[in-house]
C-alpha positions as CSV (number, residue, x, y, z in Angstrom):
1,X,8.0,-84.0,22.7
2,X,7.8,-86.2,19.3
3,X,4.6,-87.8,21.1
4,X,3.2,-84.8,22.0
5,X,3.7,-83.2,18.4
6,X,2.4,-86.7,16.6
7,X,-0.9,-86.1,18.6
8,X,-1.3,-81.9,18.1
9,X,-4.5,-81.2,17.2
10,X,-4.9,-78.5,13.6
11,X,-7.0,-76.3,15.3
12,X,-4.8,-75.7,17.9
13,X,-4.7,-72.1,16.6
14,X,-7.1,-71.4,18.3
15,X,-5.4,-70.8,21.2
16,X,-3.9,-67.9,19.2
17,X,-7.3,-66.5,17.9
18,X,-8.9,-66.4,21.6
19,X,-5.7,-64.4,22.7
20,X,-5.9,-62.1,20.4
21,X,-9.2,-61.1,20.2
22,X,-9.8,-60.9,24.3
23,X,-6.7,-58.7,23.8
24,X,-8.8,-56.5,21.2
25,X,-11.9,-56.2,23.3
26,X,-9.7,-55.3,26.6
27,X,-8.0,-52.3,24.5
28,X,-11.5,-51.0,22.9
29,X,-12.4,-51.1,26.7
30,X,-9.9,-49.0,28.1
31,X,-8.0,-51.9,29.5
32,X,-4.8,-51.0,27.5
33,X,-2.5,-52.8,30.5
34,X,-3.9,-55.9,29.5
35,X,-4.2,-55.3,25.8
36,X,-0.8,-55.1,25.6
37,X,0.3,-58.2,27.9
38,X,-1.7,-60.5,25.7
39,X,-0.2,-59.2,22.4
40,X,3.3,-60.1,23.4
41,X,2.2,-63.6,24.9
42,X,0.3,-63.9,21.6
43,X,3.2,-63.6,19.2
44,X,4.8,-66.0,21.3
45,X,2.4,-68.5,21.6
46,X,1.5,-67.5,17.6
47,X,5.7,-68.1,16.4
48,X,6.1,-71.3,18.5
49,X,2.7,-72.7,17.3
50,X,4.0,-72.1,13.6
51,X,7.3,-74.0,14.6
52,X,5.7,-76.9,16.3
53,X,3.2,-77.4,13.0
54,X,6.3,-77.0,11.1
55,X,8.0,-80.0,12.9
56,X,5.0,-82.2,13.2
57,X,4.6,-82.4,8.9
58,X,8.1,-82.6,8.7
59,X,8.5,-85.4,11.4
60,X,4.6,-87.0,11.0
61,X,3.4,-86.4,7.1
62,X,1.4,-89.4,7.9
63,X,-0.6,-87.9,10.6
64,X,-0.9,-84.2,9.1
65,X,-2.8,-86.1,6.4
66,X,-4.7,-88.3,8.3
67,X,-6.1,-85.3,9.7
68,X,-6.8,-84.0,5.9
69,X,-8.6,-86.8,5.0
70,X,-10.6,-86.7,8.7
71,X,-13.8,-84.9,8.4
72,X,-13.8,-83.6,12.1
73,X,-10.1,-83.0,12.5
74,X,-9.6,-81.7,9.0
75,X,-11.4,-78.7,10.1
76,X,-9.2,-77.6,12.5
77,X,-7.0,-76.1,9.8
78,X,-9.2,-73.5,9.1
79,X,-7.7,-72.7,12.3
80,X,-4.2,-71.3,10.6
81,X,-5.7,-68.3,8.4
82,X,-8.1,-67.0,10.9
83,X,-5.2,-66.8,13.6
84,X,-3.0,-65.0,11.5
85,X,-5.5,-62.4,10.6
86,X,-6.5,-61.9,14.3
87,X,-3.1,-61.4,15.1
88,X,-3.1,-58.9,12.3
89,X,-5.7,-57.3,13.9
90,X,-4.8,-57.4,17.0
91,X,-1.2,-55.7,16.1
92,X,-2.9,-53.1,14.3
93,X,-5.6,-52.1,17.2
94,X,-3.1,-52.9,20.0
95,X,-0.1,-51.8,18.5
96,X,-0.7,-49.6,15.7
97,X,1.2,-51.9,13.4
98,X,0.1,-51.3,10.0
99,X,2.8,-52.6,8.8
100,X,2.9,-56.0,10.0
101,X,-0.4,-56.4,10.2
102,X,-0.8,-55.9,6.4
103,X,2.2,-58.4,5.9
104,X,-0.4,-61.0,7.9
105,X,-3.3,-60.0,5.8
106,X,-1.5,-61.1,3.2
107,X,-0.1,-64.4,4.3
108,X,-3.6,-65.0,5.8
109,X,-5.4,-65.0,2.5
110,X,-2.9,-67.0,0.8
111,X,-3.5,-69.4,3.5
112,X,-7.3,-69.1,3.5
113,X,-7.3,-69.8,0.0
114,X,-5.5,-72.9,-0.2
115,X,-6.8,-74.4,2.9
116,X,-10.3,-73.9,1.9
117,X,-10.2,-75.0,-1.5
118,X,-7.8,-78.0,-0.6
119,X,-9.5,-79.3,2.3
120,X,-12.9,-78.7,1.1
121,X,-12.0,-80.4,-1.9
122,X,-10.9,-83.0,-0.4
123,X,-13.3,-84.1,2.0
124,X,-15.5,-83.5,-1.6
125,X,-14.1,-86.2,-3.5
126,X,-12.9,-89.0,-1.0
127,X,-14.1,-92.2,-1.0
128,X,-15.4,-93.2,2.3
129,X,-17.1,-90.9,4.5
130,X,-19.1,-91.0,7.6
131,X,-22.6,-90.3,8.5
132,X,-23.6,-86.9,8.8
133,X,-24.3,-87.2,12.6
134,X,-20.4,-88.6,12.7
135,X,-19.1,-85.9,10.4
136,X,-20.6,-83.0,10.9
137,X,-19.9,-80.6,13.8
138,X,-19.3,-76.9,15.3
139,X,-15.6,-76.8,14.1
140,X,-16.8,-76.9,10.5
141,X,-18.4,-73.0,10.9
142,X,-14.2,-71.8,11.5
143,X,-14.2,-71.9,8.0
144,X,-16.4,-69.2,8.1
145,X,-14.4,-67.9,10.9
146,X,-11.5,-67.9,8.6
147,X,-13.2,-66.0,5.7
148,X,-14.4,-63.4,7.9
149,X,-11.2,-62.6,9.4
150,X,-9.3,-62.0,6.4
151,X,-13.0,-59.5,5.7
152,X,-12.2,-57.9,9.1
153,X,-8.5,-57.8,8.9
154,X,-8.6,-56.6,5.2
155,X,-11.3,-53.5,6.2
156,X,-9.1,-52.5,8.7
157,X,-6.2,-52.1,6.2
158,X,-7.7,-50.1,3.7
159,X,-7.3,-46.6,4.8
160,X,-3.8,-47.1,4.7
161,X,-4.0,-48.4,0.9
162,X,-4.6,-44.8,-0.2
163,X,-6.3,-44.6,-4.2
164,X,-6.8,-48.6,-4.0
165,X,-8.8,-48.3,-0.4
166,X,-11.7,-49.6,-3.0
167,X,-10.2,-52.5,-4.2
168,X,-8.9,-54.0,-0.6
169,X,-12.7,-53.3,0.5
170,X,-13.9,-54.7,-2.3
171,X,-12.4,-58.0,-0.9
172,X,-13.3,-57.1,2.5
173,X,-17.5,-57.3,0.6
174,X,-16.9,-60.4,-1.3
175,X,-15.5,-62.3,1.6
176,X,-18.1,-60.8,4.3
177,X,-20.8,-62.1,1.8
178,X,-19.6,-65.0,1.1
179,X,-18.8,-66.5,4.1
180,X,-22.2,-65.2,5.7
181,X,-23.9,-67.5,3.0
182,X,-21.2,-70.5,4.1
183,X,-22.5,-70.2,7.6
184,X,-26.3,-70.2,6.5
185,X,-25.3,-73.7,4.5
186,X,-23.3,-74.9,7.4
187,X,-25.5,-74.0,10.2
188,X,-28.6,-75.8,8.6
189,X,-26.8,-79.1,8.5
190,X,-25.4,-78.7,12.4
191,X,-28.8,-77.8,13.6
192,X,-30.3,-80.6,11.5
193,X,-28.5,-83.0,13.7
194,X,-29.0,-81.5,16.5
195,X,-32.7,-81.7,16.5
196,X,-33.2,-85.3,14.1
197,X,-30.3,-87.3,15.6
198,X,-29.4,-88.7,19.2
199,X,-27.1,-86.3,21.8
200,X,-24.6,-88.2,23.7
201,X,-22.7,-85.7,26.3
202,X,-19.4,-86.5,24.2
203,X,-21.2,-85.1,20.8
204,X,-21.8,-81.9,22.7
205,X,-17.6,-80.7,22.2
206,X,-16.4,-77.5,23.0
207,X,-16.5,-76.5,19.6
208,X,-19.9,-76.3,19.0
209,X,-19.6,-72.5,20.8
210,X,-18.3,-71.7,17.3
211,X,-21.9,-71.8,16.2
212,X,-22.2,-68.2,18.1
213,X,-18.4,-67.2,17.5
214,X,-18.7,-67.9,13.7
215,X,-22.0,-65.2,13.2
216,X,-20.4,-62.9,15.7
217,X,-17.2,-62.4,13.1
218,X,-19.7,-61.8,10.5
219,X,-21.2,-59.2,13.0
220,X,-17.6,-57.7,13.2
221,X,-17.1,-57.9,9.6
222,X,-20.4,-56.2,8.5
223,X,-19.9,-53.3,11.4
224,X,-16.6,-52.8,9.9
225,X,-17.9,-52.1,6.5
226,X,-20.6,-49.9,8.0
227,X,-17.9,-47.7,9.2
228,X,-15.6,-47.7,6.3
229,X,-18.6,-46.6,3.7
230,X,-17.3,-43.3,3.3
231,X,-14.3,-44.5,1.5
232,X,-16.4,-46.3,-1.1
233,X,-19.2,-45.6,-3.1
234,X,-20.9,-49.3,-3.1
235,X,-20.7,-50.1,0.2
236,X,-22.7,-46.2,0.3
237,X,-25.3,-47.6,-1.9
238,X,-25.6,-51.0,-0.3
239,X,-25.8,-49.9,3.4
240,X,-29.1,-50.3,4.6
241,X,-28.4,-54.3,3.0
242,X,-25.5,-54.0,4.5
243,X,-26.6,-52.9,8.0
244,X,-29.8,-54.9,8.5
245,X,-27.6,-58.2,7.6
246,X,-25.4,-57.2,10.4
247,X,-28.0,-56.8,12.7
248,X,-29.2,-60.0,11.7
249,X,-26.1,-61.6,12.7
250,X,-25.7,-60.4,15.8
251,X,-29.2,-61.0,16.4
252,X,-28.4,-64.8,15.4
253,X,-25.3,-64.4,17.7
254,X,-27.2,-63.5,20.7
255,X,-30.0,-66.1,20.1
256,X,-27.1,-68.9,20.4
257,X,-25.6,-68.1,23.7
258,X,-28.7,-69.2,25.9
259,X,-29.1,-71.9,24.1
260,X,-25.2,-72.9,24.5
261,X,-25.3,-72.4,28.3
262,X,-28.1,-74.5,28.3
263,X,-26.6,-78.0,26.3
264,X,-23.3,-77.1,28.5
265,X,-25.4,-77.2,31.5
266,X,-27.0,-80.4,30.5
267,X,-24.0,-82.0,29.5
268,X,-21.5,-81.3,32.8
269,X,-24.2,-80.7,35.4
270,X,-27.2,-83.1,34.4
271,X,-25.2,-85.8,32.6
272,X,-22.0,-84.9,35.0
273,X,-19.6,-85.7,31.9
274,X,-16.6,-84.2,33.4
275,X,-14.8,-80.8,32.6
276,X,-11.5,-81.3,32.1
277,X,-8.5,-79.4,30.1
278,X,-9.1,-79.9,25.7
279,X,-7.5,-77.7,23.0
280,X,-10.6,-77.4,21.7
281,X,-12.3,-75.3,24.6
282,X,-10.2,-72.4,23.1
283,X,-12.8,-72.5,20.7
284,X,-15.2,-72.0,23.2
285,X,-13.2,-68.6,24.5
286,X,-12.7,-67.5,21.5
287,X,-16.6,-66.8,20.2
288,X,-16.7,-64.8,23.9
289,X,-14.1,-62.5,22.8
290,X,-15.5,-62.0,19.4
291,X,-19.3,-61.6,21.0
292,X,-17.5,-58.6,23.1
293,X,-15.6,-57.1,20.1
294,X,-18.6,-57.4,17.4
295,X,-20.8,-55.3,19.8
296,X,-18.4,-52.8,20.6
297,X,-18.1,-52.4,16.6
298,X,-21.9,-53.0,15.9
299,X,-22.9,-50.4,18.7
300,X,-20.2,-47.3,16.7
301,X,-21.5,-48.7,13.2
302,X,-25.5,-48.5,14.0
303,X,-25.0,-45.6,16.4
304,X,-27.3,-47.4,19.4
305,X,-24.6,-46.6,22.4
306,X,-26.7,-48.5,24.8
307,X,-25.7,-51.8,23.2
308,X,-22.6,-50.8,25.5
309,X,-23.8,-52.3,28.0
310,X,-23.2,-56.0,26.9
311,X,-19.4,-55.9,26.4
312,X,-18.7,-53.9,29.1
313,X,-20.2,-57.2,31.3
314,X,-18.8,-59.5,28.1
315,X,-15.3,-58.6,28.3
316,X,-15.1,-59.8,32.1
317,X,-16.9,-63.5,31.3
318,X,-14.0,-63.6,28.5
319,X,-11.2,-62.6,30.3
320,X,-12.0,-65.2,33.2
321,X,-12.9,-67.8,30.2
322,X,-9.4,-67.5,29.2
323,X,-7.4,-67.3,32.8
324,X,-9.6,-70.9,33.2
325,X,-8.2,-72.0,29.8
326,X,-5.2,-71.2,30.4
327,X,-5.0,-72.1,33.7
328,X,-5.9,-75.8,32.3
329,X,-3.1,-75.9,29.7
330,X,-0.6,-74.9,32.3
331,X,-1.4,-77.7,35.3
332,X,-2.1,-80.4,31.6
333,X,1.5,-79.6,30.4
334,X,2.5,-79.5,34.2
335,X,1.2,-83.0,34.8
336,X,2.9,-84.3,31.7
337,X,5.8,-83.2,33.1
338,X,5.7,-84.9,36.5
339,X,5.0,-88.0,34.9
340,X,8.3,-87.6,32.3
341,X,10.3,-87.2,35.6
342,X,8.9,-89.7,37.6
343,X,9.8,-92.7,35.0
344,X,12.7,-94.6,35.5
């Protein structure tokens, strides 16, 4: 177990962000069966992650911050915020939590604050650092994942808040905005070394589906605010801004997924490099969820109901992404297992 925790990758959370939000698109799909299984698994899966990240910093400080000072591992902490949010989320569609769910919105900002000032800051100011084609990669847009589900979360909250419904969605604006301009700088330097630097199969990690997942939260977040202008006067004034940005990122969203399937393509079927259980490919599941829930939103916000269409064929591809997942973490933890017994 101690080896196993020594070696745990940050972003694990995602495994806890694609639960949650293939729960949300099955409920906004009429799949409230499955909606509901997936919630409970989720707070499970959610409260023992928490409890194995606990134990690793307490038993392995020297690992937690080698993965600080790592630029591609360090990352993966942008992981924690975003997961609690889409939990959040996820209790409030699912469950009609508003309680809790406001309890994680909270937590989740604190957390988003202090892991994106402290790692950013310090992968800012450390000495040594590698080559951009070394350093940079898909997992670097969850910080704007992150941003955008505390936006999302936050939105979703505000009716609820009464007289200061303003105030929360002012939040909700500054943090849509803000992290749509943190994927516009992030995305430039990722496609930059796509396009001027070498590709080895290996470069090509699961993570790099955030590119889609990370402008399809932005389409969430930006629907979301569509919807909720009624309850506030700036978001009425701003809405066409507000709506043609949205459409933008979905737009953006949709752009990426052929050219995903593609570099996937080339890198297991051309190159053959070999598909096999990661932690990371839950960041692969994860931007399929969010495509289905962001159009769902974006088809209610913009009132074009044939848009339908897409996450009523999405939410199957999603589901099966996950069972696949899923299916690989089981036989992995399996296998460990057999090997554990079999020594003398």
């Amino acid at each position: 177990m101690k080896a196993g925790l020594a070696s745990l990758h940050p972003a694990y959370f995602a495994f806890v962000m694609a639960t949650g939000i293939v729960s949300i698109g099955a409920r906004l799909l009429g799949m409230p069966a499955l909606a509901g299984g997936l919630l409970a698994a989720n707070v499970v899966f959610f409260a023992a992650l928490c409890v194995l990240t606990l134990l690793r910093v307490m038993w392995f400080p020297d690992r937690v911050r080698a993965d600080i000072l790592h630029h591609g591992r360090a990352v993966g902490f942008f992981t924690l915020p975003a997961a609690i949010c889409v939990v959040g989320s996820q209790s409030l569609i699912v469950a009609d939590a508003w309680g809790p769910a406001r309890v994680l919105w909270y937590i989740g900002g604190a957390a988003w604050a202090v892991i994106t000032y402290g790692i950013l800051t310090v992968l800012t100011v450390k000495a040594e650092k590698p080559s951009l084609a070394e350093g940079i990669n898909g997992g670097w847009l969850v910080a704007v994942v992150a941003a955008q589900a505390v936006s999302v979360l936050g939105t979703q909250l505000a009716p609820g808040f009464g007289e200061h419904a303003p105030q929360i969605l002012s939040i909700s604006l500054v943090l849509w905005l803000g992290g749509g301009m943190l994927y516009i700088w992030i995305v430039s330097l990722i496609f930059y070394r796509y396009t001027f630097f070498p590709m080895q199969p290996s470069d090509l990690a699961p993570p790099y589906w955030i590119n889609m997942g990370a402008v399809a939260i932005s389409t969430l977040a930006g629907a979301l605010l569509v919807l909720a202008a009624p309850s506030w006067s700036v978001i009425q004034d701003l809405l066409p801004f507000v709506k043609g940005l949205t459409l933008m990122f979905w737009a953006t969203a949709t752009w990426w997924i052929p050219m995903l399937v593609i570099l996937g393509l080339w890198r297991h079927v051309y190159c053959r490099f070999p598909l096999r259980y990661d932690p990371l490919y839950w960041g692969a599941v994860f931007p399929l969820g969010m495509y289905t829930v962001c159009t769902v939103r974006l088809s209610q916000a913009l009132q074009i109901p044939h848009l339908m269409v897409i996450p009523r064929v999405f939410i199957y591809i999603a589901v099966a992404a996950w069972t696949l997942t899923f299916i690989g973490l089981v036989s992995q933890g399996l296998r460990a297992a057999t090997r554990r017994t079999a020594q003398p």
